[in-house]
N, C-alpha and C positions, 0 to 999 in steps of 0.2 A: 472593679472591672479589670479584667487583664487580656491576654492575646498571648497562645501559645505558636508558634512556629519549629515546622521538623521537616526535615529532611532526610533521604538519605545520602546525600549525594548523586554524582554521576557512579553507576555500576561501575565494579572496577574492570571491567569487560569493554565498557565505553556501552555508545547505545545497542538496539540490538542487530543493528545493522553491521555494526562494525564486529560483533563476533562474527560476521560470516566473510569478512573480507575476502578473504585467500579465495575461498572457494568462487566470488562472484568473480575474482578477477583471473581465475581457469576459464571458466564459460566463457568472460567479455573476449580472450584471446581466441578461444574453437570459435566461436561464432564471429568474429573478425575476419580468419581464416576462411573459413567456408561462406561467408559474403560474396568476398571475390570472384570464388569459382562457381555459386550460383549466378553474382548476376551477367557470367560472360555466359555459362549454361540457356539460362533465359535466352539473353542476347541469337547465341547459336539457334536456338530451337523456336524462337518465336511465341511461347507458350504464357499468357494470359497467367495460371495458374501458380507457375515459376515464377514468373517477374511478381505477383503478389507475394507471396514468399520470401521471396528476396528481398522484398517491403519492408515485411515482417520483420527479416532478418537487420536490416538497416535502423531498423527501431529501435531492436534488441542490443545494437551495438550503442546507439544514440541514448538512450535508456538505462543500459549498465552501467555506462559510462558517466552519466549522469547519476548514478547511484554508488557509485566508488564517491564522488565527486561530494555529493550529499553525505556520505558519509566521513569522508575527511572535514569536511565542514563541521559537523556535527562533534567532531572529537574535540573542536578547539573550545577554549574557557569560555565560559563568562566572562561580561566585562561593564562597564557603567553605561553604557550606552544597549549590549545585549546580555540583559539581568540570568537568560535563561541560556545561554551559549547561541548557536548555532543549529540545536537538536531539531527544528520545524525545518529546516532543509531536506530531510528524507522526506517530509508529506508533500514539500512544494515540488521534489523529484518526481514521486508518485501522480503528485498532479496534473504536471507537464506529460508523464508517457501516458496515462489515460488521453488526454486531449490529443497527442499525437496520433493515437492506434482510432480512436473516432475518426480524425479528420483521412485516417489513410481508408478504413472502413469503406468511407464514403465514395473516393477516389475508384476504390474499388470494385464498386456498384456499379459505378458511372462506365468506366473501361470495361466491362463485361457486359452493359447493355450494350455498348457499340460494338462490341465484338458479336456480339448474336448475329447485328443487324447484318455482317461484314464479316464471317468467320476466314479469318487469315490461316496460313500453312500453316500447320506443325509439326515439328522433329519430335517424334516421340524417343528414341532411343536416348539421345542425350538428355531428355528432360526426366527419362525415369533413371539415370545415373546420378546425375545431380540429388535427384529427391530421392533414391537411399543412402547416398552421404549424408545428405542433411538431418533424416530422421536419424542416424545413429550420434550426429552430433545434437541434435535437439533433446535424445534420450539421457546424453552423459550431460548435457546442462540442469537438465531439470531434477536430476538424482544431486547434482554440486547445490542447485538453490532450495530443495525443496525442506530441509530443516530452517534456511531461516525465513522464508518466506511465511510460516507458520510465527515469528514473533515482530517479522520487521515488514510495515507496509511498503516501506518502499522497495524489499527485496522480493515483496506479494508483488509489486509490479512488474520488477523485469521476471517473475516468474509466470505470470499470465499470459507473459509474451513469451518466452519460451514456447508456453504449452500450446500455443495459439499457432507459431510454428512450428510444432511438432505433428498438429493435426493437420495443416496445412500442408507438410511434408507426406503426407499418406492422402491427403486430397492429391499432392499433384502425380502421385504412385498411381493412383486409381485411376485419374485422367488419361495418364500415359499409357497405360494398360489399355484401356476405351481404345484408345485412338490406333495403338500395337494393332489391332487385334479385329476393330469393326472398321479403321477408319471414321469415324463418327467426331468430328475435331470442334461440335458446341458442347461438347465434354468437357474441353480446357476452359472457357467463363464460365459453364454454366459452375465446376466446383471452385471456378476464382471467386464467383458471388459467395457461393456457400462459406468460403474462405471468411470471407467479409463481414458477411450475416454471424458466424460464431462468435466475433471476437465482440458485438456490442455489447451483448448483455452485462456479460462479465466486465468488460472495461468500462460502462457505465455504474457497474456495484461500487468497483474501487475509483470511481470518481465522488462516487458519493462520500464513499468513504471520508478520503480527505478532504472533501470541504466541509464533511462534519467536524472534522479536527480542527479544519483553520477556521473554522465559525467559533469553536469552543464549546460543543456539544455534548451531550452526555455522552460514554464511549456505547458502542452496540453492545447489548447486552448487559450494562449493569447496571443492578437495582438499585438505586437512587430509593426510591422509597423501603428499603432494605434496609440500606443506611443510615436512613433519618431515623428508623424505629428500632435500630440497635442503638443510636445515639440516643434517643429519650430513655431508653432502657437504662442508660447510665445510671448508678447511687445519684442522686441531689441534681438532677437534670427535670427543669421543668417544661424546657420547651426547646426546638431548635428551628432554628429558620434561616435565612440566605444561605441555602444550600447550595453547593457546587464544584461540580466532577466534571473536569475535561482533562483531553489526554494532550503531555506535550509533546510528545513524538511517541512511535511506536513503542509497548513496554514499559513508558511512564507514564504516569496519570495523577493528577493530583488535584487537589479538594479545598474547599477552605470554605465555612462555614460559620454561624454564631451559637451557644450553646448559655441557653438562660437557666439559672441554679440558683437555689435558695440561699437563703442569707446562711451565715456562717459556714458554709461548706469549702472543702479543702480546694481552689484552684490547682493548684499545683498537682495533688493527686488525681484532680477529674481529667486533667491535659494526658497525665501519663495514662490515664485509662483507657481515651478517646484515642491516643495515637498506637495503642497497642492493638485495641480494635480494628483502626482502620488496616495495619499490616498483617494482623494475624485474618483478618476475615473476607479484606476486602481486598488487599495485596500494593495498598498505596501507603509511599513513602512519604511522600510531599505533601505535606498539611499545614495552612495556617487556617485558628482555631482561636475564634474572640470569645471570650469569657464574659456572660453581663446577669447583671442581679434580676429580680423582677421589678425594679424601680428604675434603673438605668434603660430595662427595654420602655417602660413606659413614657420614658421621657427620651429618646430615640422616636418612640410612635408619633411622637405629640409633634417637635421636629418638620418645618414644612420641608417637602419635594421639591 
């Protein structure tokens, strides 16, 4: 009975968050930037729609910022107390801006039902300057995040927020327009609620998301039973069981499983077949891999719980 262990290391890129560095920390500055002048914007114009916006935008910054932060975390080693580094810091990042963008969600629902009740002035001219800056800065952020947002969950977060103000930046164009144009000013909550109502769904998916991760769930999407029946497929593989695939930050995932083989067969050759497998098919580095006969499982079974 033996137990192969593989790796491949940390990427020499670092995680996948951190290939994208540069570019989140362009955005976190435009979106810093243009904070300010939306929320005096809001301020001046009194506008429901704006000030949600500029929510948004406060998120964005508390969020990026938080996601540079996870990802300098995530660079640092391993060590005897954290076997695995720092890398779950981008999911617990992710996590946090999901909960954040829910609780403002809600906030936002609430301030637009009382505006209904109570529709306050609006400055439409300043409020539709404000919201075509901001949509040109929300455009140039989501073109800086939108490669890594595709491998890094936690830069899929400050990406959702992006685009959540970027639709929000054309909610509050449209409102201002409304009000330009009919005077009609439950235009400003009515698209601050819409505002609000867009951003659950999606920030309840990548909430999900990470708590699959930090539960140690299968990642979405992969065939687990795939696996297992590539793995019996093995030469001299008779059975496999305690199987298990979770991801430890975005772009790694890793496995570790038992693989039962008949007597006389090569361990050594079955490890390097199973871990050649798992990269070339499956695209995972990180395997530990116990080796057992048909009589060591049998006396494993027998074994009380």
């Amino acid at each position: 009975m033996g137990a192969g262990h593989s790796h491949g290391g940390r990427p020499a890129s670092g995680s996948a968050g951190a290939r994208h560095r540069r570019n989140l920390l362009i955005a976190l500055g435009l979106t810093t930037a243009y904070l300010v002048a939306e929320v005096v914007g809001a301020l001046i114009s009194g506008s429901l729609a704006l000030l949600a916006d500029a929510a948004h935008m406060l998120t964005d910054v508390g969020g990026m910022a938080l996601a540079l932060l996870a990802i300098w975390f995530a660079a640092r080693p391993p060590n005897a107390s954290k076997t695995y580094g720092y890398l779950r810091t981008e999911v617990l990042a992710a996590l946090a801006n999901a909960v954040v963008l829910l609780v403002l969600a809600i906030y936002i629902l609430y301030e637009a039902y009382e505006r209904v009740l109570e529709p306050p002035e609006v400055l439409s001219t300043p409020m539709l300057i404000v919201a075509v800056i901001g949509l040109v800065v929300n455009l140039i952020s989501m073109r800086l995040l939108a490669a890594g947002s595709k491998e890094s969950l936690n830069l899929k977060g400050a990406y959702f927020e992006v685009l959540a103000d970027m639709l929000g930046s054309i909610g509050v164009i449209v409102s201002a327009l409304i009000i330009m144009f009919t005077g009609w000013t439950l235009a400003d909550p009515i698209i601050g609620a819409a505002i609000g109502l867009f951003i659950v769904p999606r920030t309840w998916a990548l909430l999900r998301h990470a708590v699959n991760i930090l539960l140690e769930g299968t990642p979405a999407g992969f065939d687990l039973g795939g696996l297992e029946r590539a793995l019996r497929a093995l030469p001299d593989v008779t059975d496999v069981h305690d199987l298990h695939v979770w991801t430890i930050t975005s772009g790694i995932d890793a496995m570790s499983g038992h693989l039962v083989i008949g007597d006389g067969a090569d361990q050594q050759a079955l490890l390097l077949k199973a871990r050649e497998l798992l990269h070339e098919q499956f695209g995972i580095e990180h395997s530990t891999i116990q080796i057992e006969t048909a009589a060591s499982r049998a006396a494993e079974a027998e074994m009380p719980v």
